[in-house]
Each structure stands twice: as structure tokens, then as C-alpha cells.
N, C-alpha and C positions, 0 to 999 in steps of 0.2 A: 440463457444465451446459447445457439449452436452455436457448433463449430469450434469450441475451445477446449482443449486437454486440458483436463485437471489431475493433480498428482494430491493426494492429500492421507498416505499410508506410505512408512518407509520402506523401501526395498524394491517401487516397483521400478520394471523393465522400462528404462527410457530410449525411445529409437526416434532423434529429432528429425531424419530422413525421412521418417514415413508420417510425419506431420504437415500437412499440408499451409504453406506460407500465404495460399492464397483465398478469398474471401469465399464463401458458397456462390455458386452462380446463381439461384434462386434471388438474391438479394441486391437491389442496383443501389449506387450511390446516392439517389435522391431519396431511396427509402431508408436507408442509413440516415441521412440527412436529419428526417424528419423526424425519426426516433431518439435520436442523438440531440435533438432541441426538447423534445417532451420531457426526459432526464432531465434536465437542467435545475425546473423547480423543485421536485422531486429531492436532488439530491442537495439541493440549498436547504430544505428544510428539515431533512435527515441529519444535517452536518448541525444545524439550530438545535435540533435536538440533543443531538450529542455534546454540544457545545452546555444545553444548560442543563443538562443531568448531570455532567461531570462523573459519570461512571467510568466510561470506557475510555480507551484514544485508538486510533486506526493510524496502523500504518503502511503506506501503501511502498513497494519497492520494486522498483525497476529494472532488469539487465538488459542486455543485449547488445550484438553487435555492434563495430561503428554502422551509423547512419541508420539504425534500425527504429529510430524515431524516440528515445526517451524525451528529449525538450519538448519535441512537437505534441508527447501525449501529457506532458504534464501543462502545456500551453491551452490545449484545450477542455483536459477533464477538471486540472483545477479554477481552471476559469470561470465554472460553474458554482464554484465554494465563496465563502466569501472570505475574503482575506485574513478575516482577522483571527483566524482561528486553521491556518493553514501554513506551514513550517516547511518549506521546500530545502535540502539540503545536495547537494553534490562532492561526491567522495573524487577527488583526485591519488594522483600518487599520495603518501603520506610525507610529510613534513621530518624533520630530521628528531624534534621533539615526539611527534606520533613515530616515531619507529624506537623512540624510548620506553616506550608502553606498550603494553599487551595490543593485538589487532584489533579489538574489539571496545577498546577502553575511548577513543575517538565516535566509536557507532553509537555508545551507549551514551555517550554525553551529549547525544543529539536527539534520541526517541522523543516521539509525543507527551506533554503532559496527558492527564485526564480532561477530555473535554475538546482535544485539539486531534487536527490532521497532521502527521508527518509523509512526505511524500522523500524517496530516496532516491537519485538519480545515480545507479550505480550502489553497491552498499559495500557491505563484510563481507559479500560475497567474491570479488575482486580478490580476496586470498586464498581462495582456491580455484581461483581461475586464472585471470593474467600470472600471478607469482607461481602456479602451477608450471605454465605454457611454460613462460620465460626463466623456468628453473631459480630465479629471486631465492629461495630458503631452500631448505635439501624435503626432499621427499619426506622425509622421516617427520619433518616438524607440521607441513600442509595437510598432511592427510588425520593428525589429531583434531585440526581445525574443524570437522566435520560436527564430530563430537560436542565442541564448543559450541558452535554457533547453532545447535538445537538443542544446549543446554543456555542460553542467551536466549533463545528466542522463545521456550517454554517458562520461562523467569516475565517478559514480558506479559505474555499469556494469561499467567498467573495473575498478576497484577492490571487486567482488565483492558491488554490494550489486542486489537481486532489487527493481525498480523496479514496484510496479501501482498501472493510475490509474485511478480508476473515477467515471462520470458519473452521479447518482443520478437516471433520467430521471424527472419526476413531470410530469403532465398538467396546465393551468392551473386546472380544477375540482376537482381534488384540491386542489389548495394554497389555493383559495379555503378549501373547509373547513377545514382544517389551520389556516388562519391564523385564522378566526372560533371556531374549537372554543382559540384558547389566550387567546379574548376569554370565554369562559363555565367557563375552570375555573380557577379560583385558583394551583394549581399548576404553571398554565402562563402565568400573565399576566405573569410576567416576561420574557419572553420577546417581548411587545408592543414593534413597533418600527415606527414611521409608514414607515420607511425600505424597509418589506419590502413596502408596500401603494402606495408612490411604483414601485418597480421592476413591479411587473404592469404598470402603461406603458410598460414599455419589454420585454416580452414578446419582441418579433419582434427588438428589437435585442440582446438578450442571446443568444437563440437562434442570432442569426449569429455571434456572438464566439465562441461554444464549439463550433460546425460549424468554425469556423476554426482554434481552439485545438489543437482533436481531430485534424484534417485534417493541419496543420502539424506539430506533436506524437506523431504515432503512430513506433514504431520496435519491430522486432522484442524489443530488450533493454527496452522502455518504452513497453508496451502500453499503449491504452486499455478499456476494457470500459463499454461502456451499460447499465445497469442498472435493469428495469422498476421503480421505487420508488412507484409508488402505492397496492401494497398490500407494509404494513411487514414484513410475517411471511415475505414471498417475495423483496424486497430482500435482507435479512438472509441467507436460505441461501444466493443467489447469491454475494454476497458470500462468505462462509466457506468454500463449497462451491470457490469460482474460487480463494483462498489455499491452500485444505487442495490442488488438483488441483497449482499450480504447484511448490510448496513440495514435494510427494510426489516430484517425477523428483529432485530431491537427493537424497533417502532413502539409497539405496547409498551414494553419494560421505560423505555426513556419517557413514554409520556405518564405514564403512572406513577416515575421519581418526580415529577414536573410538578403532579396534580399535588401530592404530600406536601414537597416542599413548597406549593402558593401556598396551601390552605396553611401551612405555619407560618407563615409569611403574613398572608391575610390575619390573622390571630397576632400577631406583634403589631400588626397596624393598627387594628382596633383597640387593643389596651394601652400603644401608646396616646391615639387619640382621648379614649377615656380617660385618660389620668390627665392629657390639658386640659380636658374641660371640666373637670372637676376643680383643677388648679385654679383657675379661671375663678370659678364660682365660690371656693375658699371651701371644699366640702374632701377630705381624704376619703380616700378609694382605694378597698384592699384589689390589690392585683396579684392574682397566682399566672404563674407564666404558662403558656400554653405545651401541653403532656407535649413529648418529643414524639415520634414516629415510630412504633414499634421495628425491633431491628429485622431486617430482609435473612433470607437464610446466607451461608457463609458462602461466597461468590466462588461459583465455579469456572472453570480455565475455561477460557471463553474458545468455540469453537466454529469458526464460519462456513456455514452450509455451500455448499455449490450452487451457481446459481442452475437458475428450470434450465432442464434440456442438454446442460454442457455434457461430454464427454467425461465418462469416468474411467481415469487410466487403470490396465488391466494390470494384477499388481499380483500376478500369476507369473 
């Protein structure tokens, strides 16, 4: 996928000004369109897979701006999954009980199992962002949080789950309209929040929190990706297009856990068959259970490639 920064080694240089919010000109909406339907199957059957291999789980995370489109991209990428195996969560303020527990003790009671999609609208991230901005806890306490939360997310890593975290970058004149178009349509005025129109003040300080987030935060197993969000249709494929690319190098691996466990599967069927019909005929049948599967080597930290063509941040 062009067009999209990827961060995926600590330290490097994050300058979200010089990232472009808008789509490549090369590429028009109806070809987005078209590309964005071909995914679809694709990634239905990637998610199948991983649903019955039960190795891994993915999780996919979200920040951004107001109105920089999280609902909308989790409206159409996971529209493509199928339900039953897709875990959509939304991180608000925390509750009086979550602010009695560690910041991360709420995140972690939500991950994917194995086998499942977690999608986060918002995450852990929100502790060194908002509570940054709005001074919430003293400097002293926020900036350990870093630390944390790439000791949290290399713990999930570890235990097989496929970590991507995507920045929906939108322009500040995009979200002007954005915000005044959900003052003019009934359908969207619930959505009216004085809160989102107090933060455009604080523009240049938000934008340092999440150069800092991203910078601190980046790690081969727990990539980030910038993503041009100011036009919705081309948010969206990037999106989908970067799941369907990472998710595709397991393809072998999940289908070759698949083929093991029929063929044991297949081998329980037949001996329990065997032994009705023996029963049947009144003739016992020694039955040895079918050898288990020799064990795989010891699972390493799972690490997702970038997808063809994206940008790789200079970490110079």
C-alpha cells in the first residue's frame, strides 16, 4: 500500500506536518472503490483462518483526532469480518472504579482471545495523550507510561497476538468541516461535543503528544502506520488493504495448523466409527488413539511485515 508511514523501530523522528493527509493524486475514488470490494473476500477468509487455527489474535487500534474517522473505519473494515469472531471496544474517560487500577489493567481485560479480532476505538494510548495535554496526572507519572505500554504490548506479542496501530492523520481544515457538517445534519448532531471544538486549541500540543506516542511506541512486533484520513474512501482501503497485506504472510502457517488438526480430527472419526460398528456386530476392536502432532518449534514474538510499497520511516 503507498502512501502510508510506517514507524516500526524506536526512536525514530516523527514530524506529522510533513505527512501528507491527503490521498495520492494518481488514485481516484472509484478505483479505491473497486479495490476496497476485492479485500472483502480476502479478508473474510484470512480472519476464517485465524479464527480456526487459534494461534494468533490481531489487534487492530485506532487514534485520532475528533472526526478523523475511527467509527467510520471500523464501520467499513470490519464489515468485511464476520461477526462472530470480532470484538470492537471503545475506551471513554475511565470510570471511577478504572481509575482504582493501574491504566492499563481496563486495556488488558479487553485483548483478543486466540483465534479472535480486537479492534480499539481509542486505547492506552489516551494516557499519554489527552491526560498529557490536559495535565490529568503530573508529568512525572505520564512519561513512565511509555515504558509500560511497550512492556504490555511486547507481553501480548509474545503470546501470539498480531499488534497494529494506526494514526488516522486528518488536516485541521478537514475536521473544521467535519465538525460543522455534524452541526447541519440531524443524523450527526449527536455527535455535537463543545469538547472537540475546545481541543482545536490545543492543535500544536496534541500533535506533539502523538509524534511522541508514535516515536516512543513504534516496535517491529507493534507497528505504527499514519494514515492520510482526510479523504474517507482512501482512509478505509489503506486500512484494510495494510490488515489484509499483514495477516496474508500467516496464510501457510494457519493453513498447515488447519490440515494437522483435520487429519486428527479425521483419525477420531474413523475410530470412533470403527468401534460402532464393531459394537454393532458384537466383535471388540482394539483402538490405539491417533499419535498427536509433533510439537512446532517454540513460537516466536510475532512480528508484522509492512505492507508492498508503504513508506518506511527514516529512524535516522
Amino acid at each position: 500500500m503507498r502512501h502510508v508511514t510506517t514507524f516500526d523501530e524506536p526512536g525514530a523522528k516523527v514530524r506529522l506536518d510533513s505527512i501528507s493527509t491527503r490521498p495520492p493524486a494518481k488514485i481516484t475514488k472509484a478505483k479505491a472503490k473497486e479495490r476496497f470490494d476485492s479485500l472483502n473476500d480476502e479478508l473474510f477468509e484470512l480472519q476464517d483462518l485465524l479464527w480456526g487455527a487459534k494461534t494468533h489474535s490481531v489487534l487492530v487500534v485506532l487514534q485520532g483526532r475528533d472526526a478523523a474517522g475511527k467509527d467510520g473505519t471500523i464501520k467499513h473494515v470490519a464489515g468485511a469480518l464476520n461477526p462472530r469472531g470480532v470484538q470492537v471496544t471503545s475506551f471513554a474517560a475511565p470510570s471511577v472504579d478504572e481509575r482504582a487500577h493501574d491504566f492499563l489493567s481496563r486495556v488488558h481485560a479487553v485483548t483478543p482471545r486466540l483465534g479472535e479480532v480486537g479492534i480499539f476505538n481509542r486505547s492506552h494510548y489516551e494516557d499519554v495523550l489527552v491526560v498529557r495535554v490536559h495535565e490529568l496526572v503530573q508529568k512525572a507519572l505520564w512519561k513512565t507510561r511509555y515504558d509500560a505500554i511497550n512492556a504490555f504490548e511486547s507481553l501480548l506479542a509474545e503470546h501470539g497476538c498480531i499488534v497494529l496501530k494506526y494514526f488516522l492523520h486528518i488536516s485541521k481544515g478537514e475536521q473544521e468541516e467535519r465538525l460543522l457538517e455534524r452541526e447541519e445534519e440531524r443524523t450527526k448532531a449527536w455527535k455535537l461535543n463543545v469538547g472537540d471544538w475546545k481541543e482545536r486549541g490545543e492543535w500544536d500540543e496534541f500533535t506533539k503528544a502523538y509524534e511522541d506516542a508514535i516515536s516512543r511506541c513504534s516496535a517491529p512486533h507493534a507497528p505504527w502506520m499514519v494514515v492520510p484520513a482526510d479523504a474517507k474512501w482512501y482512509r478505509n482501503l489503506v486500512v484494510a488493504e495494510s490488515i489484509a497485506a499483514v495477516l496474508r504472510t500467516y496464510k501457510a502457517e494457519w493453513e498447515k495448523t488447519l490440515e494437522v488438526e483435520g487429519k486428527k480430527r479425521g483419525a477420531e472419526l474413523a475410530a470412533w466409527r470403527e468401534q460402532r460398528a464393531a459394537g454393532e456386530s458384537g466383535k471388540a476392536v482394539e483402538h490405539r488413539p491417533a499419535p498427536r502432532p509433533r510439537p512446532t518449534a517454540r513460537r516466536k514474538r510475532v512480528t508484522p511485515t509492512a505492507p508492498d510499497g508503504a513508506a518506511k520511516a527514516d529512524a535516522s
